[in-house]
C-alpha positions as CSV (number, residue, x, y, z in Angstrom):
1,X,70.0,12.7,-78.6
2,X,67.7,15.8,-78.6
3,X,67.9,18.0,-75.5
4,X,64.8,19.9,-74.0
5,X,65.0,21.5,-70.8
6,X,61.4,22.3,-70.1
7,X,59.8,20.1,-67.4
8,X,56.5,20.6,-65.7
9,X,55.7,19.7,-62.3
10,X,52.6,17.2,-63.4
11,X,56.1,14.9,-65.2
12,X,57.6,14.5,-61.8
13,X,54.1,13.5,-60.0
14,X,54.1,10.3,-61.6
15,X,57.5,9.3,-59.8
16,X,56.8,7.4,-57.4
17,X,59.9,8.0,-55.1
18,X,59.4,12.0,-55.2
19,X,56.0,11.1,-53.4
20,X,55.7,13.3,-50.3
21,X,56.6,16.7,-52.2
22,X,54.3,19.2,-52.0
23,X,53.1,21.7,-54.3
24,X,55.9,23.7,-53.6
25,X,58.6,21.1,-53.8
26,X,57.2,20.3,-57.2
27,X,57.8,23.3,-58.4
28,X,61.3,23.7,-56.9
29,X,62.2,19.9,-58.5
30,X,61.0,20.9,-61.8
31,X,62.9,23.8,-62.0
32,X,66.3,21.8,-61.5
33,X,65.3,18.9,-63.5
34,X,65.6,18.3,-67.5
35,X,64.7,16.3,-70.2
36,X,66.6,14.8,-72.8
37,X,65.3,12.0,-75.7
38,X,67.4,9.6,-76.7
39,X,67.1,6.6,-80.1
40,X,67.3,3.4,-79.9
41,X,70.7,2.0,-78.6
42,X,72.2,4.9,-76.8
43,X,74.3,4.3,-74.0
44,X,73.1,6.9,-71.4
45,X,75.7,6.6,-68.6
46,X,78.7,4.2,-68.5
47,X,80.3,1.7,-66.2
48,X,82.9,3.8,-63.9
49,X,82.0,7.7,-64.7
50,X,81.6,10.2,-62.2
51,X,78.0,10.1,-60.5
52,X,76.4,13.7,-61.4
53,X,73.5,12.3,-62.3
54,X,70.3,11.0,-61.8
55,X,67.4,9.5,-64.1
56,X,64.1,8.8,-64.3
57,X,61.9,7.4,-67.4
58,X,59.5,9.1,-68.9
59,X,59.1,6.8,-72.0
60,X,60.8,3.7,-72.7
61,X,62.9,1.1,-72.0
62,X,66.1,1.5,-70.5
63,X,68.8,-1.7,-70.1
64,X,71.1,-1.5,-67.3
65,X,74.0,-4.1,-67.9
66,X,75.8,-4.9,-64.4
67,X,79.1,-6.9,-65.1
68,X,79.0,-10.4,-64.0
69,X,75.4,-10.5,-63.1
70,X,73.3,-9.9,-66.0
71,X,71.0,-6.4,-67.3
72,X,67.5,-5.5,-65.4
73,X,65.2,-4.0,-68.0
74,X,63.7,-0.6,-66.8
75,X,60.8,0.9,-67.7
76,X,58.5,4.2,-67.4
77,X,58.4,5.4,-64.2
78,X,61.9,3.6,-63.0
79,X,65.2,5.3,-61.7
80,X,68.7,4.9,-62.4
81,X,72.3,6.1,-61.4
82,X,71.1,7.3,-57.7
83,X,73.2,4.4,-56.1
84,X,76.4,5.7,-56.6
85,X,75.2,9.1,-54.7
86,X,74.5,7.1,-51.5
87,X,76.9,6.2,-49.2
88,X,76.1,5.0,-45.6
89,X,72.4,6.3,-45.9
90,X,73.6,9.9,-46.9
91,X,73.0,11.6,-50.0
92,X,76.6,12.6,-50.5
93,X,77.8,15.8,-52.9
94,X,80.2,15.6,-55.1
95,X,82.7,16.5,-53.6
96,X,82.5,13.5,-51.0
97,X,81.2,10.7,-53.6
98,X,83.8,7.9,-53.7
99,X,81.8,6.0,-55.9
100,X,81.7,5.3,-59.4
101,X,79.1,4.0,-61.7
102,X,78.7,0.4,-61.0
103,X,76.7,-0.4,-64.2
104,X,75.8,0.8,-67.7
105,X,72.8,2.3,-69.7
106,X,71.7,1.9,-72.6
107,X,68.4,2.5,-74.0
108,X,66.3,-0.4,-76.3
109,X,63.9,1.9,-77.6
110,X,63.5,5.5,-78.0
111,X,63.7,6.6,-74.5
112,X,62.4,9.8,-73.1
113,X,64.7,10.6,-69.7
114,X,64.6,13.3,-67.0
115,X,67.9,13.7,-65.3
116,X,68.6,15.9,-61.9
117,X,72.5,17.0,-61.3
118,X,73.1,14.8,-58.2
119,X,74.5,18.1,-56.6
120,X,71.0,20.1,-56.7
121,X,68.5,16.8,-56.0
122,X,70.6,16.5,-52.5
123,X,69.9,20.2,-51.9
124,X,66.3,19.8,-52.0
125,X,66.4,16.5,-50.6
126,X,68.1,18.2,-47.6
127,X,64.5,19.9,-46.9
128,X,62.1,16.8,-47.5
129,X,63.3,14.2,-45.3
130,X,60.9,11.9,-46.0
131,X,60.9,11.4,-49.5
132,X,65.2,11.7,-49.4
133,X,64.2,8.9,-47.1
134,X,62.7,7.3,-49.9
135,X,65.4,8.0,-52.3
136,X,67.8,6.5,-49.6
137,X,65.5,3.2,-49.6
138,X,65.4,3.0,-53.1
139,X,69.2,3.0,-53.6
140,X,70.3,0.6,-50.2
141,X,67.8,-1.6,-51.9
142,X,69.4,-1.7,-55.4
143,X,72.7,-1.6,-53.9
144,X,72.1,-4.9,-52.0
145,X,70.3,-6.6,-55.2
146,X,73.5,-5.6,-57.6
């Protein structure tokens, strides 16, 4: 796994659920936001940890394996890990998260991830309602398909 910390604001554009930032709140998200790479095979979060994190591909595909039901393949563009940090349609911090990680990650090609502590996403989330709107969607929705 190779670690880089340097993300532009034109990498976080392309995210679909961050859609309703402006210029300003793309510059605040990439400033919190990092970047790791990862080979072939790696598991990137695992079934029960803590949720401090959430992900979004850059490049690559991403297998998230949810005991009893199966994997969903992921791919560029996708999230993962942001349903744990939901609870009753609030973006929770950590120290109010009772949930664990439901599933695990692992990556089936050479997979290039940004992540976001949970802790500073809900901060900025906190002044763009809609698009923590969004975020909320996005998780009730996997939440209810899992």
């Amino acid at each position: 796994m190779t670690i880089k910390s340097i993300v532009a604001p034109f990498m976080l554009e392309q995210i679909a659920v961050f859609n309703g930032l402006d210029a300003r709140g793309y510059e605040r998200l990439a400033a919190i936001t990092r970047r790791r790479r990862y080979a072939i095979a790696e598991m990137v979060v695992w079934i029960g940890d803590a949720p401090n994190e959430v992900y979004f591909i850059r490049e690559g595909e991403v297998e998230v394996i949810i005991p009893g039901e199966g994997f969903v393949r992921l791919k560029p563009g996708d999230a993962f890990g942001e349903t744990a940090l939901i609870e009753d349609g609030e973006f929770l911090s950590a120290e109010k998260r009772t949930k664990r990680r439901n599933a695990s990650c692992v990556t089936r090609s050479p997979v290039d991830l940004i992540y976001i502590f949970a802790d500073d996403l809900g901060a900025l989330l906190g002044e763009y309602p809609a698009v923590k709107a969004q975020f909320v969607a996005l998780a009730e929705q996997r939440e209810r398909h899992s």
